[in-house]
Structures are given as C-alpha cells and as structure tokens.
C-alpha positions as YAML, in Angstrom:
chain: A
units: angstrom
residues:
- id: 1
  name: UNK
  ca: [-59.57, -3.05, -36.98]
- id: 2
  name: UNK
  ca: [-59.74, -7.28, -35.93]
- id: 3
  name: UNK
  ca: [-63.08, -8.72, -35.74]
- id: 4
  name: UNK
  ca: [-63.47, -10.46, -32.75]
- id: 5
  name: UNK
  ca: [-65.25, -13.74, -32.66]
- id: 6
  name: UNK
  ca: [-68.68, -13.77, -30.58]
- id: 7
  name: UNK
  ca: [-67.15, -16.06, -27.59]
- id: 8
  name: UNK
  ca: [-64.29, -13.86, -27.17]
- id: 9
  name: UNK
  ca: [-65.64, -10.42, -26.81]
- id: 10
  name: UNK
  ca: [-65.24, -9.11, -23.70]
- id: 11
  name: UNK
  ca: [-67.91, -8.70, -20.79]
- id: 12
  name: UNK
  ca: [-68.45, -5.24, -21.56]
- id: 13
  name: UNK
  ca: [-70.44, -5.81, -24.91]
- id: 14
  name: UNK
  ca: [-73.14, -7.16, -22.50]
- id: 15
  name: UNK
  ca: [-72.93, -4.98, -19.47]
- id: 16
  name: UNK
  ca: [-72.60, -1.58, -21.65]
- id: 17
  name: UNK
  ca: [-75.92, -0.99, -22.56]
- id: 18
  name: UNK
  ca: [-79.64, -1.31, -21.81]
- id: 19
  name: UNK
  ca: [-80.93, -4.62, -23.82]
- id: 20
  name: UNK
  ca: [-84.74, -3.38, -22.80]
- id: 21
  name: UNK
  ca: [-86.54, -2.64, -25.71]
- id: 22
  name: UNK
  ca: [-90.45, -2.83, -26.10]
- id: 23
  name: UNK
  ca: [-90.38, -6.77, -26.11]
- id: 24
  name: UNK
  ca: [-88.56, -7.20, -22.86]
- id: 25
  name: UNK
  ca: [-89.51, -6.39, -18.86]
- id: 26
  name: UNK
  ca: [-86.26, -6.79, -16.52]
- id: 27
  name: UNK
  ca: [-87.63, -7.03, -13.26]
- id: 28
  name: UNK
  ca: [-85.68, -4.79, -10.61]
- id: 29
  name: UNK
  ca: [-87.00, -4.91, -7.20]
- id: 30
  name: UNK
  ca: [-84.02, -5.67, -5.27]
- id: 31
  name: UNK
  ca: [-81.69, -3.51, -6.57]
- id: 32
  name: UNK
  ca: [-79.38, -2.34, -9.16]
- id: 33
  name: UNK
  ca: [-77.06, -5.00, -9.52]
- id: 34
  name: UNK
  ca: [-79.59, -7.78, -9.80]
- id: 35
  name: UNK
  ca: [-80.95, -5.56, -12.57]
- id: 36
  name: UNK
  ca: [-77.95, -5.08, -14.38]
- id: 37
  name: UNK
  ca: [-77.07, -9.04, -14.16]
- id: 38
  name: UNK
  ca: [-80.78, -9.45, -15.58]
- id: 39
  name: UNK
  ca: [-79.46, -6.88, -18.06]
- id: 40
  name: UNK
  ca: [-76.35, -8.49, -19.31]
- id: 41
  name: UNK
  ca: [-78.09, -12.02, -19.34]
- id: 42
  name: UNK
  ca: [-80.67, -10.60, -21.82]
- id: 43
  name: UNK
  ca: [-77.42, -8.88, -23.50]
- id: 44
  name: UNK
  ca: [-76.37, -11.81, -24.09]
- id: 45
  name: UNK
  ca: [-79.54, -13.45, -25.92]
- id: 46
  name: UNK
  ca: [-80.18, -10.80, -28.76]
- id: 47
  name: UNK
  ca: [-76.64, -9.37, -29.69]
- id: 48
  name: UNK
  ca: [-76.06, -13.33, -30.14]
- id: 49
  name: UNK
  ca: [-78.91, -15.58, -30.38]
- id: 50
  name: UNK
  ca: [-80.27, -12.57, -32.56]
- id: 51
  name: UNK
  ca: [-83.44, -12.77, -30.29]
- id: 52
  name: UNK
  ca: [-83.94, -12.16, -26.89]
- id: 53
  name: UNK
  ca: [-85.99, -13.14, -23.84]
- id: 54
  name: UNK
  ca: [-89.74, -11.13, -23.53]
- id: 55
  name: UNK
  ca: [-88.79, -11.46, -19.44]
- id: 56
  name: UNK
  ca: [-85.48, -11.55, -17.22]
- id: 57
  name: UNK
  ca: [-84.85, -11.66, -13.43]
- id: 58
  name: UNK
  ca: [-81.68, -12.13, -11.34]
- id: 59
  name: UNK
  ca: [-81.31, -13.55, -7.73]
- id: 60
  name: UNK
  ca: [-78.40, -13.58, -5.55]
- id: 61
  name: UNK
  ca: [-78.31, -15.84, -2.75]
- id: 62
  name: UNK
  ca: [-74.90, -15.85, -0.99]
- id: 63
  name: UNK
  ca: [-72.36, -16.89, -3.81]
- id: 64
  name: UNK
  ca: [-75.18, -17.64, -5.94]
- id: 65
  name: UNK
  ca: [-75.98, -16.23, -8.78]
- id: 66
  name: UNK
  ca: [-79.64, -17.32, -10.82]
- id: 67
  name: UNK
  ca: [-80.86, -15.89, -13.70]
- id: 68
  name: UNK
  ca: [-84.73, -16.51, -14.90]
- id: 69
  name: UNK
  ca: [-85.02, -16.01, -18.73]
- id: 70
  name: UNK
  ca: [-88.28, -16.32, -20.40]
- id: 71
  name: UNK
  ca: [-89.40, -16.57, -23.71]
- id: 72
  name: UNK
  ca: [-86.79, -15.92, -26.74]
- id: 73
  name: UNK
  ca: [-86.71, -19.01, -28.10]
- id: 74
  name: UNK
  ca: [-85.82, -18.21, -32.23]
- id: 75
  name: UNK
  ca: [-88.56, -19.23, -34.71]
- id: 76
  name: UNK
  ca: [-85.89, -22.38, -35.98]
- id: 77
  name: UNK
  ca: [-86.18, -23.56, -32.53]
- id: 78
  name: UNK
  ca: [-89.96, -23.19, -32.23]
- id: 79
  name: UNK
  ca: [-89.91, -25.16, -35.73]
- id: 80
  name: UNK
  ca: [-87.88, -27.87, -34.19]
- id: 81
  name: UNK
  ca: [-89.69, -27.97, -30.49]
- id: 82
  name: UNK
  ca: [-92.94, -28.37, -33.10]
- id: 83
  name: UNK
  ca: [-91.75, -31.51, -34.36]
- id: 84
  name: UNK
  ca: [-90.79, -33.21, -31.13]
- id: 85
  name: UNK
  ca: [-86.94, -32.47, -31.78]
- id: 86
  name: UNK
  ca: [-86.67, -30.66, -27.87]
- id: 87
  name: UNK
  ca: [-83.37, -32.82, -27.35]
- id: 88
  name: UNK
  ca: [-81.85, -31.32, -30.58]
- id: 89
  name: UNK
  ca: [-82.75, -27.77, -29.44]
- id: 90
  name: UNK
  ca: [-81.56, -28.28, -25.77]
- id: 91
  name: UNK
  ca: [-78.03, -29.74, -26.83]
- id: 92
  name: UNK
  ca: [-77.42, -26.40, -29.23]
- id: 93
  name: UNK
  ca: [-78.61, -24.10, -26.60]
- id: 94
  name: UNK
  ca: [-76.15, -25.28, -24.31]
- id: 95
  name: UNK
  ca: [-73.44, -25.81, -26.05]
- id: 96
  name: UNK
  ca: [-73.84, -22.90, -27.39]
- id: 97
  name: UNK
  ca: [-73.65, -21.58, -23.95]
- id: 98
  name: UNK
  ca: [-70.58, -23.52, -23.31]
- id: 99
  name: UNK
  ca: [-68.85, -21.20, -26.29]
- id: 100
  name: UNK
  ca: [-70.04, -17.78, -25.18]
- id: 101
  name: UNK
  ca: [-68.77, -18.75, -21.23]
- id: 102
  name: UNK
  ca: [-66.03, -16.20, -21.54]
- id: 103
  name: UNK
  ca: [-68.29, -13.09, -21.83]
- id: 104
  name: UNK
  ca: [-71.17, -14.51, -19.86]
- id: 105
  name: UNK
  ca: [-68.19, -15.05, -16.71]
- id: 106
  name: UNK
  ca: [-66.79, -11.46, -17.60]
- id: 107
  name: UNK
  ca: [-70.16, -9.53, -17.39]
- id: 108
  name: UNK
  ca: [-71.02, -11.27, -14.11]
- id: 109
  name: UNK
  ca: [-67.12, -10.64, -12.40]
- id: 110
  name: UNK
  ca: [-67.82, -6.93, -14.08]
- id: 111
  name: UNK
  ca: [-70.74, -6.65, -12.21]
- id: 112
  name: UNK
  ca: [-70.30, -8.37, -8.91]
- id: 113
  name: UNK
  ca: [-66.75, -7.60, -8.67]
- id: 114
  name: UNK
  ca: [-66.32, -11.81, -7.68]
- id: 115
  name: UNK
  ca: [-64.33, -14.39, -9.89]
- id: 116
  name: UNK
  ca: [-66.57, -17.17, -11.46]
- id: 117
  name: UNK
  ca: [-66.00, -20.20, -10.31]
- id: 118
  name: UNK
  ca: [-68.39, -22.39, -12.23]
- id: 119
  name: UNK
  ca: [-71.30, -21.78, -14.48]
- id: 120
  name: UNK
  ca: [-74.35, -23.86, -15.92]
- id: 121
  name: UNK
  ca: [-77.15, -22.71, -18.15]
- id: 122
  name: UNK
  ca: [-80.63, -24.88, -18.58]
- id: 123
  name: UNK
  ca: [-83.74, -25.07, -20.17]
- id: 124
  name: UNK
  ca: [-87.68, -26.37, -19.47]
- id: 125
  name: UNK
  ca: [-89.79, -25.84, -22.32]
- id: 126
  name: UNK
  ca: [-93.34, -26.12, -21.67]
- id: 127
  name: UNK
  ca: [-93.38, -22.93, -20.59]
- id: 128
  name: UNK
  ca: [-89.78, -21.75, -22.11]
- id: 129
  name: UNK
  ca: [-87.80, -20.52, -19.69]
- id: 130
  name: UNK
  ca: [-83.96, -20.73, -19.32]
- id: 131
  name: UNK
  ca: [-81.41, -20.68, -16.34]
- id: 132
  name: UNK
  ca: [-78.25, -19.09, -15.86]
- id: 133
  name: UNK
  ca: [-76.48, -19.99, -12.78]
- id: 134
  name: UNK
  ca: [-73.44, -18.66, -11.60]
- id: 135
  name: UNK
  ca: [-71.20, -19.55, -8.66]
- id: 136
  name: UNK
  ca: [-68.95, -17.06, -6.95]
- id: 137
  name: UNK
  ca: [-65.55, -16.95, -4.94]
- id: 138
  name: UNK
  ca: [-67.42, -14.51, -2.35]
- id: 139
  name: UNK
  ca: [-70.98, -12.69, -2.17]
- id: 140
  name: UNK
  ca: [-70.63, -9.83, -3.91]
- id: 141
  name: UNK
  ca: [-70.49, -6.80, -1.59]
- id: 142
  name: UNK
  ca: [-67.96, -8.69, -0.05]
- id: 143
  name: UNK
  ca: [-64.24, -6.95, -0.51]
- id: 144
  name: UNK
  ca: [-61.97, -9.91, -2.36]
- id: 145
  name: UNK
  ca: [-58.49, -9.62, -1.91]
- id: 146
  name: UNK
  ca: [-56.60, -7.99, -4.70]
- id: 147
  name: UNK
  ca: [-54.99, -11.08, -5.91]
- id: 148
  name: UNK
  ca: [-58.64, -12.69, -6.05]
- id: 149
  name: UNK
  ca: [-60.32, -9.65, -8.11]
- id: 150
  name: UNK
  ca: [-61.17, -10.49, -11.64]
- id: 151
  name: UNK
  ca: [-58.36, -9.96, -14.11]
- id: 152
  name: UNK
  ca: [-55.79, -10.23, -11.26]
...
C-alpha cells in the first residue's frame, strides 16, 4: 500500500473523526457544521503538528469562513517564543500551512459543499491563538451548480 505524504492526503483524514479528546473543547452553539469545521481544523493540528489546540471555534459569515484556534503551540515552539525567536516560529507555522492547503481546502469543500477560493492562516502570540480563514464561491447552504461543486 503507497504512503501518502502529509500535504496530499485527502480531506477526509480530517473530517472522519472526532479530534476531541480530554485536552480540547470545540465550541458548538450554532450548529453542526460550524462544529465539524472546528473539528477538522483541530484535525488538522494533532494528526500533523503532533499537538493540537486546548480550544477551537468556527464562524461563518456569508462566504466566510473563520476558525479560532487556541493554545497548541509544540514545546520547540514554546522554546523558541522563550527566546524572543516569535518571527522564526510564525514563518514555519505558516508555511507550514501553505504545504498542508490541499487537505485543509478539501475538509472545508467536504463540509460546506463550496469550492475554496482562497485561504490564509495567522497567528498572535501573547495569548496564542491562530486563524484559519477561508473564502468561499457561495455560502454554504447555498445549492452550487454542478460544474461548481468540489471535485467537478
């Protein structure tokens, strides 16, 4: 059986299963799918940072898609942020974020049932929290045409 590299497995490793454990709170007023985006976000952070966030909430606004992350930062990156190198933890974290785009956009189309049209992650660290933002071809809910539905 081929191994597939971390930035190409598909969406599914993130949206398949609950990431909650004891260290993490998802909020879910508002519904199931902001839940499960809050879900695959945190997904995302253990099976590949190898630790996740302690709290995750999604909002969707329109086409908009925001994800609030906190906590998770590794104990590496804690090292670093200790001696002042915050610039040298930022540029990994999002370029590593850059690399695992491809599941990150598949999870969300999975979920929403909208194409991703662009995507940025950020960081603050004083307190550590980090954004995923997500921009969509429709509001989900909304019925795309079958040409526009992801993997069309």
């Amino acid at each position: 059986m081929e191994r597939r590299r971390a930035h190409e497995q598909p969406g599914e490793a993130l949206t398949g299963q609950d990431w909650r454990d004891g260290s993490t709170h998802i909020e879910t007023g508002g519904g199931e799918m902001r839940a499960a985006l809050a879900n695959a976000m945190v997904g995302l952070k253990k099976r590949f940072y190898g630790k996740g966030p302690t709290r995750a909430k999604a909002y969707i606004n329109d086409v908009y898609v925001f994800c609030v992350l906190e906590g998770g930062l590794t104990r590496n990156e804690e090292t670093l942020l200790d001696a002042g190198e915050d610039r040298l933890v930022r540029d990994y974290r999002l370029r590593f974020q850059e690399v695992m785009a491809k599941p990150s956009h598949e999870a969300v189309e999975q979920l929403t049932g909208r194409r991703v049209l662009g995507y940025h992650s950020q960081m603050v660290f004083d307190p550590f929290r980090s954004f995923e933002i997500f921009i969509l071809d429709g509001p989900p809910g909304d019925e795309p045409a079958a040409e526009d539905r992801p993997g069309n």
